[in-house]
C-alpha positions as CSV (number, residue, x, y, z in Angstrom):
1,X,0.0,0.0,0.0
2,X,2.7,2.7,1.3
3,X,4.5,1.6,-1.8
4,X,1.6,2.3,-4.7
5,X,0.9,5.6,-2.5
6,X,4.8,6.9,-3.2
7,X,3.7,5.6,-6.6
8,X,0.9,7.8,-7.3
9,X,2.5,11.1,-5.0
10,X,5.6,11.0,-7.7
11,X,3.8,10.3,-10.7
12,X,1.5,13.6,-9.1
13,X,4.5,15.5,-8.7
14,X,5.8,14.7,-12.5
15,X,1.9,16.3,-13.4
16,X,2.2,19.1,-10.7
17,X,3.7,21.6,-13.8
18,X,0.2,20.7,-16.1
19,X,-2.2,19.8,-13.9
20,X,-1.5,21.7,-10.6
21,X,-4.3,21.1,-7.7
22,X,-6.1,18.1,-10.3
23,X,-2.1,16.4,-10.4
24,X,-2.8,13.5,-8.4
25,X,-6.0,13.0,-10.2
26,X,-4.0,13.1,-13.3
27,X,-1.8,10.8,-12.0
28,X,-4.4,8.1,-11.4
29,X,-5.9,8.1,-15.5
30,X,-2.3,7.8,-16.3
31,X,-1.6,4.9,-14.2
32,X,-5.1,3.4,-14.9
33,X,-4.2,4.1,-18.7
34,X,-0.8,2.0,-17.8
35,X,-2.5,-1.0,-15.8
36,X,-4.8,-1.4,-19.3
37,X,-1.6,-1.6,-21.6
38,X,-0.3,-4.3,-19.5
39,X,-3.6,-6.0,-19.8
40,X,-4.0,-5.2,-23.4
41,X,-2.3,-8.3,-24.9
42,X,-4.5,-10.4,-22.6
43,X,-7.6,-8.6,-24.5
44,X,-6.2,-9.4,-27.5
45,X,-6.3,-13.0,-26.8
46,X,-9.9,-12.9,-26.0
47,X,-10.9,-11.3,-29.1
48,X,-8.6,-13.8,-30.8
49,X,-10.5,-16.7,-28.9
50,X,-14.3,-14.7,-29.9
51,X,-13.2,-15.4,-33.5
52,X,-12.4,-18.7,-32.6
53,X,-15.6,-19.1,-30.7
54,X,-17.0,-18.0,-34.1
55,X,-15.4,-20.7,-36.6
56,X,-16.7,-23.3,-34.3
57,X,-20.4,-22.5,-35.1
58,X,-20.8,-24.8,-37.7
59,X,-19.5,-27.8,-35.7
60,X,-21.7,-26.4,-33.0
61,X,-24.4,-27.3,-35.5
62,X,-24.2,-30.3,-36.3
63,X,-23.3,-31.1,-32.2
64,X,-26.9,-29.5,-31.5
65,X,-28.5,-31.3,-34.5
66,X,-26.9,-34.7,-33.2
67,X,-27.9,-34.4,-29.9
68,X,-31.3,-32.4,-29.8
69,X,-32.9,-34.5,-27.6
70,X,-30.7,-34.9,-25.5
71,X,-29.5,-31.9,-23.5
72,X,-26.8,-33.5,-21.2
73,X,-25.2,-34.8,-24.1
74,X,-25.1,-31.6,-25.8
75,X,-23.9,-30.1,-23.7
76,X,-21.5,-32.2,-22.5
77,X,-20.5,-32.8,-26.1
78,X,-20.1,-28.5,-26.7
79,X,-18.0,-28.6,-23.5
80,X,-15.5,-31.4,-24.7
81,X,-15.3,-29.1,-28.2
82,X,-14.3,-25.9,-27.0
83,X,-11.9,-27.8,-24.3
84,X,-10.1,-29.8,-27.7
85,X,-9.5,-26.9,-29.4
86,X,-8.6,-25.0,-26.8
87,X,-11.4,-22.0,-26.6
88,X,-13.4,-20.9,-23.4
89,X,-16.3,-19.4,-24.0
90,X,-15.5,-17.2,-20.5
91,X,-11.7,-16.0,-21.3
92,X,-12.7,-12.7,-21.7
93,X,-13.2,-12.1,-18.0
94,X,-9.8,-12.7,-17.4
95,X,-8.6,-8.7,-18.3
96,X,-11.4,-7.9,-16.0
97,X,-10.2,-9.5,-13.0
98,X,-6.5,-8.6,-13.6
99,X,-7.7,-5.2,-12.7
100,X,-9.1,-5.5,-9.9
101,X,-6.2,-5.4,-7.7
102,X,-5.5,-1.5,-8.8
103,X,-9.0,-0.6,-8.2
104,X,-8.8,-2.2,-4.4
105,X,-5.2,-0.8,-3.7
106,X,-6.5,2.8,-5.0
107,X,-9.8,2.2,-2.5
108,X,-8.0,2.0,0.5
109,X,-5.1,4.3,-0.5
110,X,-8.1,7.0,-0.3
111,X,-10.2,5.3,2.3
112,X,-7.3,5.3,5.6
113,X,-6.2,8.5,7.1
114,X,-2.5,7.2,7.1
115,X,0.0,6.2,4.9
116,X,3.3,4.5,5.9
117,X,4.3,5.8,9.5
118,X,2.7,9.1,8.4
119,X,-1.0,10.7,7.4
120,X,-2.2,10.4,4.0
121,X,-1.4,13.3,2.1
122,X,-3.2,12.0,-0.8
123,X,-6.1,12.7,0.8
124,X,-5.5,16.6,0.2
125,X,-5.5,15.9,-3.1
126,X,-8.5,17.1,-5.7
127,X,-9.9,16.8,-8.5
128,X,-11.2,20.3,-9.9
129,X,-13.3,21.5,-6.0
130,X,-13.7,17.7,-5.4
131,X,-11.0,15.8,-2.9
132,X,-10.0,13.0,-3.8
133,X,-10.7,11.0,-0.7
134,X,-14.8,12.0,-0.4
135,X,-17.5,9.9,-1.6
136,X,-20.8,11.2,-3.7
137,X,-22.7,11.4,0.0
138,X,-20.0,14.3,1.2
139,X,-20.6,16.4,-2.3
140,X,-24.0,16.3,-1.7
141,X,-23.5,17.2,1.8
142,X,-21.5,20.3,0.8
143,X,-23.1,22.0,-1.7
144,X,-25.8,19.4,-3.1
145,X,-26.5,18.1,-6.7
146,X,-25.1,21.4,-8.5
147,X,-22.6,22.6,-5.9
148,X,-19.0,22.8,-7.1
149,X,-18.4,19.2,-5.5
150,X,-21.8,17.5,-7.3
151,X,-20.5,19.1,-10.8
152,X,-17.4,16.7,-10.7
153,X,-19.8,14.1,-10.5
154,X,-22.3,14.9,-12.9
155,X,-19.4,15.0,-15.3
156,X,-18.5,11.6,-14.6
157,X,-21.6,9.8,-14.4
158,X,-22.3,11.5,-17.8
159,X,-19.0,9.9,-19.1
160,X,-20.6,6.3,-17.8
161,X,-23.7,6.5,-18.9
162,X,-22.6,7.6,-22.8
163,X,-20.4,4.8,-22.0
164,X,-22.6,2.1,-20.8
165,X,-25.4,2.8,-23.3
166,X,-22.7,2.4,-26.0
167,X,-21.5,-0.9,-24.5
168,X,-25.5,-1.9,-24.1
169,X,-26.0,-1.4,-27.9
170,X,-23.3,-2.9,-28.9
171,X,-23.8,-5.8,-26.6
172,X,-27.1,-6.7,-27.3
173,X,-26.3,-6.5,-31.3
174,X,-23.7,-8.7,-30.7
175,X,-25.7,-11.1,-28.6
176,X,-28.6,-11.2,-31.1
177,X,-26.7,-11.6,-34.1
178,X,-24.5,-15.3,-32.4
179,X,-28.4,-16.5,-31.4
180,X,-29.4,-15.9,-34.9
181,X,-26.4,-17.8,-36.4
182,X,-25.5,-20.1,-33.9
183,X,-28.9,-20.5,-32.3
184,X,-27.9,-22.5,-29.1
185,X,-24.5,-22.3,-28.7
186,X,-25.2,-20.4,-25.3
187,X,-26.9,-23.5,-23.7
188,X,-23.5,-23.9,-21.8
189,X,-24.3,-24.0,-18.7
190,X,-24.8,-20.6,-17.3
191,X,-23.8,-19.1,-20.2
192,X,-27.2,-17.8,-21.3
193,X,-28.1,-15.7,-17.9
194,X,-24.3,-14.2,-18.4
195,X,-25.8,-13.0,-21.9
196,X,-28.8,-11.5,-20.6
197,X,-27.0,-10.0,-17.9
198,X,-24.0,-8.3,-19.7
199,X,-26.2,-5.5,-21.8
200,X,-27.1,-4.2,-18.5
201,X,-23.7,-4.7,-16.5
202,X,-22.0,-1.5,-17.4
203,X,-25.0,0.7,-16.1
204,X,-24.0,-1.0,-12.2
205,X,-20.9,1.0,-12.8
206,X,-22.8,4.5,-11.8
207,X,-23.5,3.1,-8.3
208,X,-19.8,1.8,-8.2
209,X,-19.1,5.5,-8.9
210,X,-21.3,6.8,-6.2
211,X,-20.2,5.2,-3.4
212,X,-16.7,4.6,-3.5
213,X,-13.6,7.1,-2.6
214,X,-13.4,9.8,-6.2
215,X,-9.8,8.5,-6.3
216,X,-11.2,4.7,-7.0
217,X,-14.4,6.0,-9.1
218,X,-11.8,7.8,-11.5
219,X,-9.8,4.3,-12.2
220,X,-13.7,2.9,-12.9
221,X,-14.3,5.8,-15.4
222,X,-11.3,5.2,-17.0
223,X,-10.7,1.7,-17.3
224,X,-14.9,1.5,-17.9
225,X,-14.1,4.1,-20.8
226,X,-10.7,2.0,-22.3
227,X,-12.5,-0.9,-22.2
228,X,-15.5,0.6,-24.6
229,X,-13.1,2.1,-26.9
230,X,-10.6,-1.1,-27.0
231,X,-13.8,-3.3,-27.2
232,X,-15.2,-1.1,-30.2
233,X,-11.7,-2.1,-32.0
234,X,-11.5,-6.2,-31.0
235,X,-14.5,-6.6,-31.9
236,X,-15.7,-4.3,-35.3
């Protein structure tokens, strides 16, 4: 923790000259920016393994023709393809989770009052009127909605709901286009209530924003905002 802290106080003092009072804020979308190139060839694979995912349709098929009746089989028999050549139909989770780790370290760096043997001077730290360390509750309790505080965060849940209703769209095109050619392949189970959960799954990133420390809903915004762009490349 004390370590990523000294991280994030020099990177904010290499910003200080452009960014001034916002330089630590600064300093977390570049490190966030950073965390996403290192995970970047790990998105790559996925997209590689969605084509793959892709090619398999027509054996998928002829696997659901075969075994029609016979849903354990099917099944059974889908898992067994994707396993022999090597595809998992849930690989694309794995850049997700590889991020988490930032997110926490950043939530707790803002959380504590210390930091080392010493107080957290982070926590001085703003974005535009909004410190770095509040939460959406202490804007509203200083100023409300439209005080200089709430502005911050009407800006960024602006930036996640352009971004989640472009990942929605996209999502749900996406989704209905592999029913309508592959018509079943999502009978893995649990694979189908993922589907119908992901359209909406970007939208839960506005409460994530909400209630935890600005420092961590800034990663989210960011990495929520790399991952639509990035995605919107993959996956033309």
């Amino acid at each position: 923790m004390s370590a990523f802290g000294t991280l994030v106080e020099q990177v904010a003092d290499l910003l200080q000259p452009l960014f001034h009072a916002s330089a630590a804020a600064a300093a977390i979308v570049l490190i966030t920016v950073l965390v996403r190139l290192l995970v970047h060839p790990l998105s790559r694979a996925s997209a590689r393994g969605q084509r793959a995912r892709t090619a398999l349709r027509p054996r998928v098929a002829e696997l659901r023709e075969k075994h029609g009746g016979n849903p354990e089989k099917y099944q059974k028999a889908l898992l067994e393809l994707h396993a022999r050549e090597k595809v998992s139909p849930l690989a694309g989770c794995l850049p997700g989770l590889l991020q988490i780790p930032a997110f926490v370290l950043l939530y707790h760096l803002f959380s504590g009052t210390t930091l080392g043997d010493g107080p957290d001077g982070l926590l001085n730290h703003r974005l535009f009127s909004a410190p770095l360390g509040h939460r959406y509750a202490d804007a509203l309790g200083d100023g409300g909605v439209f005080g200089a505080q709430g502005l911050v965060y009407l800006g960024l849940f602006a930036v996640v709901a352009l971004v989640a209703t472009f990942n929605y769209r996209r999502t749900k095109r996406t989704a209905a286009a592999a029913a309508s050619e592959a018509g079943g392949e999502q009978q893995i189970p649990g694979l189908g209530a993922v589907g119908a959960f992901m359209p909406f799954l970007s939208y839960f990133t506005l409460l994530t924003v909400a209630f935890v420390p600005l420092a961590a809903a800034l990663y989210v915004v960011t990495s929520t905002t790399w991952s639509a762009a990035e995605r919107a490349v993959l996956y033309p």
